[in-house]
DOLUM-374010 format. One record per atom (N, C-alpha, C, CB): residue in one letter; z negated, y negated, x negated. Coordinates in steps of 0.05 Angstrom, whole numbers, plus 5000, padded with zeros to 4 digits. Glycine has a CB too. Layout:
BEGIN
<rec><res>a</res><Z>Z</Z><Y>Y</Y><X>X</X></rec>
...
END
This chain:
BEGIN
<rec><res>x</res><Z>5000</Z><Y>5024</Y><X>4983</X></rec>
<rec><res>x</res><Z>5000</Z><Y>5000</Y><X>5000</X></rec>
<rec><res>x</res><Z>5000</Z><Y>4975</Y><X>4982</X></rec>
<rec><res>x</res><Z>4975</Z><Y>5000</Y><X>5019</X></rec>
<rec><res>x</res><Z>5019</Z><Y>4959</Y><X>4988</X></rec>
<rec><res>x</res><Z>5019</Z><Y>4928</Y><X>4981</X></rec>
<rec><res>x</res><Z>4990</Z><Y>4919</Y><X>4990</X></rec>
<rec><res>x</res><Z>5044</Z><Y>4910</Y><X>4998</X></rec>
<rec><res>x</res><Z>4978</Z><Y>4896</Y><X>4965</X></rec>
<rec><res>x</res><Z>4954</Z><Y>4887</Y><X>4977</X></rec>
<rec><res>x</res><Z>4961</Z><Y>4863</Y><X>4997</X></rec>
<rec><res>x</res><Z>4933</Z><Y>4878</Y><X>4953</X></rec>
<rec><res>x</res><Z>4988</Z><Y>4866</Y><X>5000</X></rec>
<rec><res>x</res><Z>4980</Z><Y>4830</Y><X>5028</X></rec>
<rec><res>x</res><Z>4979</Z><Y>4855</Y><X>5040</X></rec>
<rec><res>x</res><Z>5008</Z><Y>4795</Y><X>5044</X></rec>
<rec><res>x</res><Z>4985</Z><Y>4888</Y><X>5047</X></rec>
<rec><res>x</res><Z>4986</Z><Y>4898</Y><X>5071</X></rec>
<rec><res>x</res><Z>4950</Z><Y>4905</Y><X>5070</X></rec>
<rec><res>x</res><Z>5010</Z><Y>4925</Y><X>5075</X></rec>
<rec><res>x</res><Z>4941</Z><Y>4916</Y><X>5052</X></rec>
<rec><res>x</res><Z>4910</Z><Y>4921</Y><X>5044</X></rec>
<rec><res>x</res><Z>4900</Z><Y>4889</Y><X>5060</X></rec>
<rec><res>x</res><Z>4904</Z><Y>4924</Y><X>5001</X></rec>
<rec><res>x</res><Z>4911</Z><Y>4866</Y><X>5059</X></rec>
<rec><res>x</res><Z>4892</Z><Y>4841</Y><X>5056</X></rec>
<rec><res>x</res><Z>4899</Z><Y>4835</Y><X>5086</X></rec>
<rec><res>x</res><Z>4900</Z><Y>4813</Y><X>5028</X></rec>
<rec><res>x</res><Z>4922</Z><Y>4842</Y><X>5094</X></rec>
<rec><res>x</res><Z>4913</Z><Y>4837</Y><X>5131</X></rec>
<rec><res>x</res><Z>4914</Z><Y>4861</Y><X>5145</X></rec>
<rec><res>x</res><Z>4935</Z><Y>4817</Y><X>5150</X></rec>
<rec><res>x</res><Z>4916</Z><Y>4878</Y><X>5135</X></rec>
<rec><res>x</res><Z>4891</Z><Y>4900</Y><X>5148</X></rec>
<rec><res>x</res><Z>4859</Z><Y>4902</Y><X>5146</X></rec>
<rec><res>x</res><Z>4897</Z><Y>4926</Y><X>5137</X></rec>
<rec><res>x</res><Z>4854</Z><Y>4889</Y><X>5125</X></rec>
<rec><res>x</res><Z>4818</Z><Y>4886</Y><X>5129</X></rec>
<rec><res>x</res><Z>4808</Z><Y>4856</Y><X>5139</X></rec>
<rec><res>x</res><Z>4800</Z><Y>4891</Y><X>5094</X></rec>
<rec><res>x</res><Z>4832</Z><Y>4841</Y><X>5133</X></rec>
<rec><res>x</res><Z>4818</Z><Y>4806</Y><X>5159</X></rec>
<rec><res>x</res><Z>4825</Z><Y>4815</Y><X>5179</X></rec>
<rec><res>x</res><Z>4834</Z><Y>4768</Y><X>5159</X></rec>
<rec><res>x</res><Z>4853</Z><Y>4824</Y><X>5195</X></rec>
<rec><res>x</res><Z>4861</Z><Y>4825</Y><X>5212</X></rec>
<rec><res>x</res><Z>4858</Z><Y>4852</Y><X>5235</X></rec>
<rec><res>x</res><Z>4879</Z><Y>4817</Y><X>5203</X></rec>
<rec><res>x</res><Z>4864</Z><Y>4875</Y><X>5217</X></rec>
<rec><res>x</res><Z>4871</Z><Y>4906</Y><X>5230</X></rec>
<rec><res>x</res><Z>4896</Z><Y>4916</Y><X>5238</X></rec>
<rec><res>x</res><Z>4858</Z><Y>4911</Y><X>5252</X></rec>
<rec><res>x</res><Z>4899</Z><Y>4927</Y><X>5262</X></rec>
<rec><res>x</res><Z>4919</Z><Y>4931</Y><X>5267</X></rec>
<rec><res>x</res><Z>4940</Z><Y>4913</Y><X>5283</X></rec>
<rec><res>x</res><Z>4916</Z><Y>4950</Y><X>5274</X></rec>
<rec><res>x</res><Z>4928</Z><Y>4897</Y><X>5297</X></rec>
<rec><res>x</res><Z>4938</Z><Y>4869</Y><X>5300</X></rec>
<rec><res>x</res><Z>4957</Z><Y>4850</Y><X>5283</X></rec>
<rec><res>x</res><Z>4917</Z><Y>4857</Y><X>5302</X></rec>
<rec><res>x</res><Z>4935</Z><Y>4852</Y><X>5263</X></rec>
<rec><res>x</res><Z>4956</Z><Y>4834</Y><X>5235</X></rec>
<rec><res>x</res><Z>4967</Z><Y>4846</Y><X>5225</X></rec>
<rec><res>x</res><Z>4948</Z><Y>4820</Y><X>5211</X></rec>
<rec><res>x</res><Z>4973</Z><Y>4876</Y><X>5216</X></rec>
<rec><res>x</res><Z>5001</Z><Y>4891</Y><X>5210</X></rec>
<rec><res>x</res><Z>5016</Z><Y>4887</Y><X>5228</X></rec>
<rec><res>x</res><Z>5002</Z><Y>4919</Y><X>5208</X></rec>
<rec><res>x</res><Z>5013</Z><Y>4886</Y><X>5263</X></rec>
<rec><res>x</res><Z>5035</Z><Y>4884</Y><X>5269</X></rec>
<rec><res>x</res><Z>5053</Z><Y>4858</Y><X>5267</X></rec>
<rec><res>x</res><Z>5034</Z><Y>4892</Y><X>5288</X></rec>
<rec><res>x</res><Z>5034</Z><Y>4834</Y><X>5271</X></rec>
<rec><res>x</res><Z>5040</Z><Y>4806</Y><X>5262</X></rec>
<rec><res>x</res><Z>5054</Z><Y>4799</Y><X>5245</X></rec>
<rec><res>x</res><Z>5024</Z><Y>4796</Y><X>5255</X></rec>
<rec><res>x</res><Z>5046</Z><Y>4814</Y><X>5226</X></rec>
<rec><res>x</res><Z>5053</Z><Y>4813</Y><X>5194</X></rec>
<rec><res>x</res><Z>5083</Z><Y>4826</Y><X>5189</X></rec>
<rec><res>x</res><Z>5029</Z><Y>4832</Y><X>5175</X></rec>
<rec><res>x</res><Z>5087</Z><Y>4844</Y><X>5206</X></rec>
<rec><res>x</res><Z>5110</Z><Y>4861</Y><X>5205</X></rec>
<rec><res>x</res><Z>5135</Z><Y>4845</Y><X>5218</X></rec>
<rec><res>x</res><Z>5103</Z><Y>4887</Y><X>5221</X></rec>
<rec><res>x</res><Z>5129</Z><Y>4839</Y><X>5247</X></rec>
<rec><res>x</res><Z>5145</Z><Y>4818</Y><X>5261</X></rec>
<rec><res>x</res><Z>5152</Z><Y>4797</Y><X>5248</X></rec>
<rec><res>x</res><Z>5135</Z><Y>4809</Y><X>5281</X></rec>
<rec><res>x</res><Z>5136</Z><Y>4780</Y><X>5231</X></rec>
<rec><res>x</res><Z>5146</Z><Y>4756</Y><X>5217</X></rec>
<rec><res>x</res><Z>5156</Z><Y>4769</Y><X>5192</X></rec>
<rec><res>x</res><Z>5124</Z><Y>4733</Y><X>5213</X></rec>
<rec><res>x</res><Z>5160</Z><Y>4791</Y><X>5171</X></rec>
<rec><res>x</res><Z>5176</Z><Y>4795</Y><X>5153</X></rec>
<rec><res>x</res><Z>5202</Z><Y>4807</Y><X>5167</X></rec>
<rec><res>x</res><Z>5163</Z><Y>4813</Y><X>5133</X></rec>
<rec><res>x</res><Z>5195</Z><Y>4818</Y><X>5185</X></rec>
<rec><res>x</res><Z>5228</Z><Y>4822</Y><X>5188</X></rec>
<rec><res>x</res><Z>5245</Z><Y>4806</Y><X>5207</X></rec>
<rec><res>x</res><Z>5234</Z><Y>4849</Y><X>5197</X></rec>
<rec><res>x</res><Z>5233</Z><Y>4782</Y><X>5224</X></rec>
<rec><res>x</res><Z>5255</Z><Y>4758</Y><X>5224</X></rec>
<rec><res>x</res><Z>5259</Z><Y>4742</Y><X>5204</X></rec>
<rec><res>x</res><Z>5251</Z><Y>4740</Y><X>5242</X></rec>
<rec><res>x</res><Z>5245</Z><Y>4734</Y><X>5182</X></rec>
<rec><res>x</res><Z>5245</Z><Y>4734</Y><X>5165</X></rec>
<rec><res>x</res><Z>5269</Z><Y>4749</Y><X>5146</X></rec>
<rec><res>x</res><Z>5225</Z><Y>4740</Y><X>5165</X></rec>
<rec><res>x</res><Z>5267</Z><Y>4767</Y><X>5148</X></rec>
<rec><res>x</res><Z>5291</Z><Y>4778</Y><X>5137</X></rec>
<rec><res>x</res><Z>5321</Z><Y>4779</Y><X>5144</X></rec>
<rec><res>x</res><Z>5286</Z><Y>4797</Y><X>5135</X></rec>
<rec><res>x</res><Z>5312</Z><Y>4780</Y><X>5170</X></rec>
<rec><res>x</res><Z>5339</Z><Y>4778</Y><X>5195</X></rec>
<rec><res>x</res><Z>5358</Z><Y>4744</Y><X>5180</X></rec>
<rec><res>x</res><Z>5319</Z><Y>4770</Y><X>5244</X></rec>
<rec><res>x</res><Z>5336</Z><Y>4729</Y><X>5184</X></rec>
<rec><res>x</res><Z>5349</Z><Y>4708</Y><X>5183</X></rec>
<rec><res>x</res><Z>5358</Z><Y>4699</Y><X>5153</X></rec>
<rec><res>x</res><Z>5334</Z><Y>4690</Y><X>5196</X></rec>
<rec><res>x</res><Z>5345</Z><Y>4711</Y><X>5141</X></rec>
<rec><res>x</res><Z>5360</Z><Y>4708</Y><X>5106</X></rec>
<rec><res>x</res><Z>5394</Z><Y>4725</Y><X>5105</X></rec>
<rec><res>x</res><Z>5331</Z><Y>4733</Y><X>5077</X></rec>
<rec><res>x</res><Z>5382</Z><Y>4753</Y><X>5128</X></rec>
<rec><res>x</res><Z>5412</Z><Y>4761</Y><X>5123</X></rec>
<rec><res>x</res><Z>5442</Z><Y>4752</Y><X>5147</X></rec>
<rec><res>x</res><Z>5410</Z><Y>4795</Y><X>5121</X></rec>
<rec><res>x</res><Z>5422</Z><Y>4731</Y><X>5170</X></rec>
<rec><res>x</res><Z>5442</Z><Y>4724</Y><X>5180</X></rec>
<rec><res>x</res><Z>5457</Z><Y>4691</Y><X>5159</X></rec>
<rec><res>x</res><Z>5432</Z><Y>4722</Y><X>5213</X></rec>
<rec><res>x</res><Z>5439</Z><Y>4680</Y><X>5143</X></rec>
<rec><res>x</res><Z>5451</Z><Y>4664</Y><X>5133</X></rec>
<rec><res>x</res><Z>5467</Z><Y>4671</Y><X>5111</X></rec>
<rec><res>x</res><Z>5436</Z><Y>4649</Y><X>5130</X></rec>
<rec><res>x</res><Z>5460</Z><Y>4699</Y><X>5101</X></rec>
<rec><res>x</res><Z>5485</Z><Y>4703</Y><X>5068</X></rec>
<rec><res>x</res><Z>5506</Z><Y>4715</Y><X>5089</X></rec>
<rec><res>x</res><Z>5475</Z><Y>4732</Y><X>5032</X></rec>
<rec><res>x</res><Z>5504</Z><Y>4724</Y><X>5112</X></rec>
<rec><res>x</res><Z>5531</Z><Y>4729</Y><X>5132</X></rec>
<rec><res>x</res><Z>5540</Z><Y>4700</Y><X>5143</X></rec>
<rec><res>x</res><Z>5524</Z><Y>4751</Y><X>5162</X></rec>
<rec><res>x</res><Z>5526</Z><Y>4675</Y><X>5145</X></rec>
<rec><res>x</res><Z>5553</Z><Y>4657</Y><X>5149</X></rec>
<rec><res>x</res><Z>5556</Z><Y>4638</Y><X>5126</X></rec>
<rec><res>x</res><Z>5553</Z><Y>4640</Y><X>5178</X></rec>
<rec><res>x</res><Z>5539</Z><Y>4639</Y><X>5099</X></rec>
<rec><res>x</res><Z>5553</Z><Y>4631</Y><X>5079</X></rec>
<rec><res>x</res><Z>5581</Z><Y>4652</Y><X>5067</X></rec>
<rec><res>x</res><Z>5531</Z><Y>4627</Y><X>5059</X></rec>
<rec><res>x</res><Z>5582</Z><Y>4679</Y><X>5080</X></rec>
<rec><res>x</res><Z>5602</Z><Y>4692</Y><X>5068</X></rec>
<rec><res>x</res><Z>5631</Z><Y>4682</Y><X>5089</X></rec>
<rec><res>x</res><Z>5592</Z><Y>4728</Y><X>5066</X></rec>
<rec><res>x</res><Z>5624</Z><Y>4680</Y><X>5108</X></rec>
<rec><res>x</res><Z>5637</Z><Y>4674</Y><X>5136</X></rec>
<rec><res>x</res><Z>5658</Z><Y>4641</Y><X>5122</X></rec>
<rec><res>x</res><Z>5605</Z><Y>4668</Y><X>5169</X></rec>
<rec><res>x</res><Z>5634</Z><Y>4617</Y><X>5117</X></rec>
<rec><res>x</res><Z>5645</Z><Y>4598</Y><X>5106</X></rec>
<rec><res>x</res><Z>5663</Z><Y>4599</Y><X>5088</X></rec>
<rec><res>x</res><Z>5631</Z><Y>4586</Y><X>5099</X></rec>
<rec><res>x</res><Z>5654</Z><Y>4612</Y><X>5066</X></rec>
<rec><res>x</res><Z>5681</Z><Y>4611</Y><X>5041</X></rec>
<rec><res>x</res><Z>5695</Z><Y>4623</Y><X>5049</X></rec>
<rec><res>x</res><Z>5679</Z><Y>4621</Y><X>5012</X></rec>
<rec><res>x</res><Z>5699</Z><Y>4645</Y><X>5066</X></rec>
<rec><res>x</res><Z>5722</Z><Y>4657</Y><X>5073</X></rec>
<rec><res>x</res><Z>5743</Z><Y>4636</Y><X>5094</X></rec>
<rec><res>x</res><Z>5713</Z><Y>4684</Y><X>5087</X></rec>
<rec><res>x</res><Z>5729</Z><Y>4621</Y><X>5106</X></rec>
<rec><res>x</res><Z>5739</Z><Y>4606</Y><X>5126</X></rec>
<rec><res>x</res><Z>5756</Z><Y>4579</Y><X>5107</X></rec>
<rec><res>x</res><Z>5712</Z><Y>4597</Y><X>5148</X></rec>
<rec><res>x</res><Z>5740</Z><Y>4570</Y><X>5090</X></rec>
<rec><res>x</res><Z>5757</Z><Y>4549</Y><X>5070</X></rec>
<rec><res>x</res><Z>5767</Z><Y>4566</Y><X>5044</X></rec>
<rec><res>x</res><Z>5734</Z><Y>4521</Y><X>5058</X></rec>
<rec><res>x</res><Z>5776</Z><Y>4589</Y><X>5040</X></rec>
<rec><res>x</res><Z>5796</Z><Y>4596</Y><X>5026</X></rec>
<rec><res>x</res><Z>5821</Z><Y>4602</Y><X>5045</X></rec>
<rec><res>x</res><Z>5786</Z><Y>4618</Y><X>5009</X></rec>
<rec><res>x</res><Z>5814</Z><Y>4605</Y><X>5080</X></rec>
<rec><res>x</res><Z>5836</Z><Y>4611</Y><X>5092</X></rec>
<rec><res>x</res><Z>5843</Z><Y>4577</Y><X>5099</X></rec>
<rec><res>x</res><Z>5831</Z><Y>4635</Y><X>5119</X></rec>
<rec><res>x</res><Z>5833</Z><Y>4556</Y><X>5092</X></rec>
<rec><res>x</res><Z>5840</Z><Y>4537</Y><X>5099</X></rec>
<rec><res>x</res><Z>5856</Z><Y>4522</Y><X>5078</X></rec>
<rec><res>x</res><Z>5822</Z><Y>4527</Y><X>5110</X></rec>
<rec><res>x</res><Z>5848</Z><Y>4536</Y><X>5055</X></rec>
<rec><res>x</res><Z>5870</Z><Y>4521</Y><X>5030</X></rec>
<rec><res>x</res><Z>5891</Z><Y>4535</Y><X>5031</X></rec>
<rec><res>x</res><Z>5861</Z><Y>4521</Y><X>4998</X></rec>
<rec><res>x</res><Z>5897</Z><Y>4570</Y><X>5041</X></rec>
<rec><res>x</res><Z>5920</Z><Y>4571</Y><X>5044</X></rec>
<rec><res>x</res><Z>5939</Z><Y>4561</Y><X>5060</X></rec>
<rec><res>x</res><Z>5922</Z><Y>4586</Y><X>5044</X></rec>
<rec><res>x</res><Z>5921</Z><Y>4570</Y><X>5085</X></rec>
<rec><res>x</res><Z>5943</Z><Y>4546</Y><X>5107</X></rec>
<rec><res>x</res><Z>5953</Z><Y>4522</Y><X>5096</X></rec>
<rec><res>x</res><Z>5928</Z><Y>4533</Y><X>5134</X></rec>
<rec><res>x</res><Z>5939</Z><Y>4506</Y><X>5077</X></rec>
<rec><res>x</res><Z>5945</Z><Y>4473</Y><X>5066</X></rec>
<rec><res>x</res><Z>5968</Z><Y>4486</Y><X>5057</X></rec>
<rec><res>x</res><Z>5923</Z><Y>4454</Y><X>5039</X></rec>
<rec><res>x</res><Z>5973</Z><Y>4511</Y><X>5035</X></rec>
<rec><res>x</res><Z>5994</Z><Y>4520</Y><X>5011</X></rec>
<rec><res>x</res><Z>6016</Z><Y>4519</Y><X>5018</X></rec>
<rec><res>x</res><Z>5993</Z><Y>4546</Y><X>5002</X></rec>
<rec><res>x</res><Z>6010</Z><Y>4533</Y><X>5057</X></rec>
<rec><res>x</res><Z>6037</Z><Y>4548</Y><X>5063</X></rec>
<rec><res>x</res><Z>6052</Z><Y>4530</Y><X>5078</X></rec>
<rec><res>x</res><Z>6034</Z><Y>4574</Y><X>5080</X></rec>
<rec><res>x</res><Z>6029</Z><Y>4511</Y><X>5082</X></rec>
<rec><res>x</res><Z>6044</Z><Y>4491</Y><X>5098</X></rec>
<rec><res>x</res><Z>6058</Z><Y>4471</Y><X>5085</X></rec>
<rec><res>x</res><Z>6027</Z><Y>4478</Y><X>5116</X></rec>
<rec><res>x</res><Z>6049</Z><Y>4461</Y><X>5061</X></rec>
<rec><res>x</res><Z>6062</Z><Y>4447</Y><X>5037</X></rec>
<rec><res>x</res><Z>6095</Z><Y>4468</Y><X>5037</X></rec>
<rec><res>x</res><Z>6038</Z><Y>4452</Y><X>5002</X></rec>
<rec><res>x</res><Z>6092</Z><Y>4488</Y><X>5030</X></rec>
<rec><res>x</res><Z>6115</Z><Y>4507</Y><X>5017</X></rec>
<rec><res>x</res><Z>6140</Z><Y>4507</Y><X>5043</X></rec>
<rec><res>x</res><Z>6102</Z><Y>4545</Y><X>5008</X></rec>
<rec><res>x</res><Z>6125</Z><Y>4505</Y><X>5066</X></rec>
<rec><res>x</res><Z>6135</Z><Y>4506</Y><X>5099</X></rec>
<rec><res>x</res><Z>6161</Z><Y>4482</Y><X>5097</X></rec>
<rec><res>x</res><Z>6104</Z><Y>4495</Y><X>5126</X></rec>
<rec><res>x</res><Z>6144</Z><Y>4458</Y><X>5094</X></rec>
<rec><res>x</res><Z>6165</Z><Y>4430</Y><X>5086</X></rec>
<rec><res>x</res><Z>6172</Z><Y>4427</Y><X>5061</X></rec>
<rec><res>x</res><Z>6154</Z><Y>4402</Y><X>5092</X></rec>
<rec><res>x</res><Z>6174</Z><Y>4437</Y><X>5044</X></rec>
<rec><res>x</res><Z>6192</Z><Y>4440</Y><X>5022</X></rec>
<rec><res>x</res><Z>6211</Z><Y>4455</Y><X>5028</X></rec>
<rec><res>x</res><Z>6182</Z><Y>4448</Y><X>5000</X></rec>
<rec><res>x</res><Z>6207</Z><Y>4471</Y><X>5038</X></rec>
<rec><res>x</res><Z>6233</Z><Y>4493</Y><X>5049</X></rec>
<rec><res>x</res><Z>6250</Z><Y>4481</Y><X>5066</X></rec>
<rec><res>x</res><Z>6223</Z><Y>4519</Y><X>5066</X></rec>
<rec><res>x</res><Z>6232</Z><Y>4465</Y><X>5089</X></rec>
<rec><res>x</res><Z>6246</Z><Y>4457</Y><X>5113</X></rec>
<rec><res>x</res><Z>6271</Z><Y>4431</Y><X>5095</X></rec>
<rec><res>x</res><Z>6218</Z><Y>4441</Y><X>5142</X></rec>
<rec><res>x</res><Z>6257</Z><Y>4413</Y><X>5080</X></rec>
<rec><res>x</res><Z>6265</Z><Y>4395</Y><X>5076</X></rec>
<rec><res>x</res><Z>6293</Z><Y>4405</Y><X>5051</X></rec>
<rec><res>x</res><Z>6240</Z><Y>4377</Y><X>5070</X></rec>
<rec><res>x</res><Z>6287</Z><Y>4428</Y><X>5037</X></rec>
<rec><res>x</res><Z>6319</Z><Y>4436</Y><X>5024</X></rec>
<rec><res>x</res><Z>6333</Z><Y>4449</Y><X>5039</X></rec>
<rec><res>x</res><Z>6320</Z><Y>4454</Y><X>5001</X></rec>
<rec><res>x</res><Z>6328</Z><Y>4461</Y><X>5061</X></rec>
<rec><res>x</res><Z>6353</Z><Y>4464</Y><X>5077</X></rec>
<rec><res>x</res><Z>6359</Z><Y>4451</Y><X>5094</X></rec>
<rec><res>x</res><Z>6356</Z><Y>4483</Y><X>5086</X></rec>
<rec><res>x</res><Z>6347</Z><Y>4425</Y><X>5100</X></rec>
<rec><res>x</res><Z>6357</Z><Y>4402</Y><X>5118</X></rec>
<rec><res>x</res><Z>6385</Z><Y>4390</Y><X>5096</X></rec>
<rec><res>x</res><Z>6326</Z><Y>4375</Y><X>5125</X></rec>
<rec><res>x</res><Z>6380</Z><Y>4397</Y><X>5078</X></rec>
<rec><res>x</res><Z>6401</Z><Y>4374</Y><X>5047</X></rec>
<rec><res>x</res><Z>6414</Z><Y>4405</Y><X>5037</X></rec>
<rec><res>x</res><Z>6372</Z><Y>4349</Y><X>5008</X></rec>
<rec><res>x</res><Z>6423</Z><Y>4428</Y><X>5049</X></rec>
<rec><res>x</res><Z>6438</Z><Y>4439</Y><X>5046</X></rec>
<rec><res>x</res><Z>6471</Z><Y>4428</Y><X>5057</X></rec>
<rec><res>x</res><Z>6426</Z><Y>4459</Y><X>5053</X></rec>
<rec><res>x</res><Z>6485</Z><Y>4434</Y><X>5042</X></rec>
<rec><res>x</res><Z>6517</Z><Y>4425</Y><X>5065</X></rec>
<rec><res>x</res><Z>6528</Z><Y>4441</Y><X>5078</X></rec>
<rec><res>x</res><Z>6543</Z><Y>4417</Y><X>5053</X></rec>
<rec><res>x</res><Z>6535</Z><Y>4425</Y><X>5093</X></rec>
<rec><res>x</res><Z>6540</Z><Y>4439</Y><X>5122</X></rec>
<rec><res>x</res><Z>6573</Z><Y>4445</Y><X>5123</X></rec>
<rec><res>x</res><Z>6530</Z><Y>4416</Y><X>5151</X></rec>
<rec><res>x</res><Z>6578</Z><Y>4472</Y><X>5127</X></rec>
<rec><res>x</res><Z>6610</Z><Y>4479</Y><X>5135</X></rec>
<rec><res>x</res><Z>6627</Z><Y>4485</Y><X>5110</X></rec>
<rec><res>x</res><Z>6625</Z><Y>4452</Y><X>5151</X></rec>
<rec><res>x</res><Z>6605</Z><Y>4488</Y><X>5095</X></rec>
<rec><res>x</res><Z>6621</Z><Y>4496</Y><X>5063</X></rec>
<rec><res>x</res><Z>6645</Z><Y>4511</Y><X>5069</X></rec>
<rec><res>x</res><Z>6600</Z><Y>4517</Y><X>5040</X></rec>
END
């Protein structure tokens, strides 16, 4: 046994294990819902610099075959 579990089992009992339990694991929940939307973010702005890429490459394209000649 961990002594915080030793140290609120003899202030508390079985009460403060369960206490104790409930707050480490939202606690935890919420550490791992935040490295799930910091992973969520960078994925979201690496899909947003491509869109910038493709859309750059989109009107470069558009704009050399607008100045292609016509009826060769």
């Amino acid at each position: 046994m961990t002594p915080e579990l030793v140290t609120a089992f003899g202030q508390f009992g079985p009460m403060g294990l369960l206490v104790m339990f409930l707050y480490f694991e939202k606690k935890a929940e919420r550490e791992h819902r935040r490295e799930v939307e910091e992973e969520k973010t960078k994925a979201d702005l690496a899909r947003a610099s491509a869109d910038k890429e493709i859309a750059t490459a989109l009107a470069a394209l558009t704009v050399t075959i607008q100045h292609l000649p016509r009826g060769a």
